[in-house]
C-alpha positions in Angstrom: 16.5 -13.6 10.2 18.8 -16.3 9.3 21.5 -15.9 7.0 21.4 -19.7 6.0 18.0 -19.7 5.1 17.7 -16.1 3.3 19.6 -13.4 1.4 19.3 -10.1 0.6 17.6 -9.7 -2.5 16.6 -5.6 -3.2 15.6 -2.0 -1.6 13.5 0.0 -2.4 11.1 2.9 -1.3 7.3 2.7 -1.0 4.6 5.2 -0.9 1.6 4.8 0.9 -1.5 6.7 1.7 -2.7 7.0 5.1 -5.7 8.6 6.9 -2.6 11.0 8.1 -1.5 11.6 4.5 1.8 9.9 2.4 4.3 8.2 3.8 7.4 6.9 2.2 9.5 3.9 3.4 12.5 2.3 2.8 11.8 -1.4 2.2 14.1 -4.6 2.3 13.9 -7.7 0.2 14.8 -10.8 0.7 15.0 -14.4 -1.1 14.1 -17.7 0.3 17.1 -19.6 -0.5 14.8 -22.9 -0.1 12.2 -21.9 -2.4 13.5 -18.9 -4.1 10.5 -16.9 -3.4 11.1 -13.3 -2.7 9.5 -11.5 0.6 9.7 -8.3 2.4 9.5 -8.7 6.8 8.0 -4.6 7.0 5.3 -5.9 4.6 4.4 -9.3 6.2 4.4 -7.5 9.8 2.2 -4.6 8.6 -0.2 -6.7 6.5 0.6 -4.8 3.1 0.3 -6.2 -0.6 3.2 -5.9 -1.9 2.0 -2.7 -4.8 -0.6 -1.1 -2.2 -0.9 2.4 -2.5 -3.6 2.8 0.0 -3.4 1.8 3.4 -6.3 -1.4 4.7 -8.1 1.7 6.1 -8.5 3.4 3.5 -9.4 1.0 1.3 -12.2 -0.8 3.7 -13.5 3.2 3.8 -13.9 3.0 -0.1 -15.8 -0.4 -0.4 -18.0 0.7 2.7 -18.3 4.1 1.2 -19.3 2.6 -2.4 -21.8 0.2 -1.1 -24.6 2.7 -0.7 -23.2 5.4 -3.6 -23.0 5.7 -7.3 -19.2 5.3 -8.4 -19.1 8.9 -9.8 -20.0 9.8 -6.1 -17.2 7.5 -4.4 -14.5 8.8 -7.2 -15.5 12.2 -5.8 -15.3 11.3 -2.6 -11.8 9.8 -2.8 -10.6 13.0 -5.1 -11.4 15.2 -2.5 -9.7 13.0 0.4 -7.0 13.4 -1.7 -6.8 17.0 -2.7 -7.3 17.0 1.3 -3.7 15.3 1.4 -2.2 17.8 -1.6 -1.6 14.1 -3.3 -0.9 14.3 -7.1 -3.3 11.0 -7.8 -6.8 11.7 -9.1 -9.5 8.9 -9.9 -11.7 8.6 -12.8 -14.4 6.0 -14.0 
């Protein structure tokens, strides 16, 4: 990083669901002083939208999941990964 170029802009935590449960991070943010655009490195390295809750696996899981079930059936399916994880997050259609 390059103090000219960027500054620190914020901190916060994340939460993110995993095959291998939640996991909370600490991330750093930083502003572009050339455009003024905000960014986070952790994010950009890991590939991670910057509100994901799920991680790319999980989330290619669902779609493949859903593309041969009902969406009551892939709701379940999710609701019981996640009772699986003791997560506090329930979906509903």
């Amino acid at each position: 990083m390059s103090n000219i170029n960027n500054s620190l802009c914020d901190v916060g935590r994340n939460n993110l669901v995993t095959t291998f449960g939640e996991i909370t991070f600490t991330r750093t943010f930083y502003i572009d002083r050339n455009n003024y655009g905000s960014y986070c490195y952790l994010d950009r390295f890991l590939g991670l939208k910057k509100y994901g809750y799920f991680d790319p696996y999980i989330k290619a899981t669902i779609v493949e999941y859903s593309s041969s079930n009902s969406i009551p059936t892939v709701c379940n399916m999710v609701n019981e990964f996640i009772d699986q994880l003791n997560l506090k997050v329930k979906l509903s259609i």
